[in-house]
Phi, psi and omega in degrees: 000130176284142180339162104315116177315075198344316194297326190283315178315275179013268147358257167330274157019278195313283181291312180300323170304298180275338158092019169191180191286313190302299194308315189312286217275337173286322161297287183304351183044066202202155212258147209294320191287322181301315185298316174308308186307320172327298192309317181277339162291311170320309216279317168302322203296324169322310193052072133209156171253142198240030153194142164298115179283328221260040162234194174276326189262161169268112180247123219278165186269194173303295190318309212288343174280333161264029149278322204293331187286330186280353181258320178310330151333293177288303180295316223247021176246337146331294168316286162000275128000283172290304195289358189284332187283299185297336162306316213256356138327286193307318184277353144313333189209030198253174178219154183241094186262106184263104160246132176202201190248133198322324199268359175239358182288315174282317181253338195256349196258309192279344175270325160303311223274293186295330165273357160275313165292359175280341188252294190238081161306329193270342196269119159289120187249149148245136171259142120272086218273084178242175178301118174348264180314337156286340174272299115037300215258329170272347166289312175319297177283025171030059147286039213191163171244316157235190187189106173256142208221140162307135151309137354303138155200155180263109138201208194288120185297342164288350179229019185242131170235125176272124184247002169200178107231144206242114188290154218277143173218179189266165166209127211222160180283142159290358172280306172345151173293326203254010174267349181277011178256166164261071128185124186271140169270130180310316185292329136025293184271329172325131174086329175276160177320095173262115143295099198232163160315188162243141206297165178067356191278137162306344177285306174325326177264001158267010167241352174282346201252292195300330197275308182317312175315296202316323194096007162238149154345110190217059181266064198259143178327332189221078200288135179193188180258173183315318201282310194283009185290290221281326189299301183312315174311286198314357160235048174058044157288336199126178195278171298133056168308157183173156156292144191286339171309308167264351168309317153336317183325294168306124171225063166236030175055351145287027176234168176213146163208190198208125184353147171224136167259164296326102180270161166288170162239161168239132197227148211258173153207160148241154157241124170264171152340102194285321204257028166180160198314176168264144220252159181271342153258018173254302192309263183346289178339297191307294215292309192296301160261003138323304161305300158291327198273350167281004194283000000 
């Protein structure tokens, strides 16, 4: 059997709904002998017949009443389609409003960015780079079209997609003794120079909880925030727990780093909006790295 021609699905549509040719021919703004021929064409290549003829009005036969759900089907997978064409229009010329936090702005954000311009070159974005406490303040108000946040956070789960958890790794001076292994042992770190969080931050008491499990000592000497962790490595201050995204930050080829056994993990979100639909370019945004960031 050969395609079917759209217009005859069309056509039918059309006549079983208005019950005659005219009425049919009157919608479609088309001309009546062409429809019929649509019909009668329709109706060989099938070999079957889809409307009672022997009255004044047209009425579908059985058959013709299970074809009418599948061509309505075959019309709403069009629909689909044009709108999917036009979505993905939009997203061509679209724009995007990004909010997250100085430390995922540096680490988890420029690997996410490159692989969503790799799906949507032309959309143009703002990252909006703000405070722990400003960011909180700007999610209460749904400000934002997405917003990506380190784990834990509270918010509603219909509207949260968790998109990794990526395990923690050291980051070290390439001078250092302990850079020539490919894999640091927590027992390792006994005794060295530690770059850590301050004191009360949720990363910090989980690596103050990993060292403890170890059974080791975990003081380290030198306190800072995420974002200034790799700057400290990098002029030998010490050594450096972290997540690869931001450990990754750095390029200026003094740092190196490397897997730590036993580790924490780190776990990512997007958060859309609660209070109004999701945009069709933070939903790409998300389904496009999400994907890359697990590879």
């Amino acid at each position: 059997m050969k395609n079917l021609p759209f217009r005859w699905i069309e056509t039918f549509r059309a006549v079983s709904r208005a019950g005659s040719m005219t009425d049919a021919a009157r919608i479609l703004n088309a001309d009546q002998s062409a429809m019929s021929r649509h019909i009668a064409a329709l109706e060989s290549q099938l070999g079957i017949t889809l409307f009672d003829r022997s009255k004044r009005r047209l009425r579908l036969t059985a058959e013709g009443k299970l074809l009418l759900a599948e061509a309505d089907s075959a019309a709403e997978a069009l629909n689909r389609l044009v709108r999917k064409a036009n979505e993905l229009r939009q997203v061509s010329e679209g724009h995007l409003q990004l909010l997250t936090s100085a430390t995922l702005a540096r680490g988890l954000m420029p690997k996410a960015l490159s692989i969503f311009k790799a799906t949507a070159s032309g959309v143009s974005v703002n990252v909006d780079v703000v405070s722990r406490v400003e960011l909180e303040r700007r999610i209460e108000g749904q400000q934002f079209d997405l917003c990506a946040v380190a784990l834990p956070f509270t918010y509603p789960s219909a509207h949260l997609v968790h998109i990794g958890s990526f395990p923690g790794v050291c980051v070290l001076h390439k001078r250092h003794k302990l850079a020539k292994m490919q894999r640091i042992d927590i027992a390792d770190l006994a005794g060295e120079t530690m770059v850590g969080l301050p004191q009360g931050t949720i990363g910090r008491m989980r690596i103050d909880q990993l060292f403890a499990e170890a059974r080791i000592e975990y003081k380290p000497q030198f306190e800072t925030t995420a974002v200034a962790v790799n700057e400290f490595v990098e002029h030998g201050i010490g050594i450096a727990i972290t997540d690869p995204f931001t450990a990754k930050s750095n390029s200026s080829g003094n740092v190196v780093i490397r897997p730590l056994k036993p580790t924490i993990h780190y776990d990512f979100a997007f958060l859309f909006p609660a209070n109004r639909p999701r945009t069709t370019l933070a939903s790409l945004f998300v389904e496009a790295t999400a994907d890359g960031l697990r590879v």
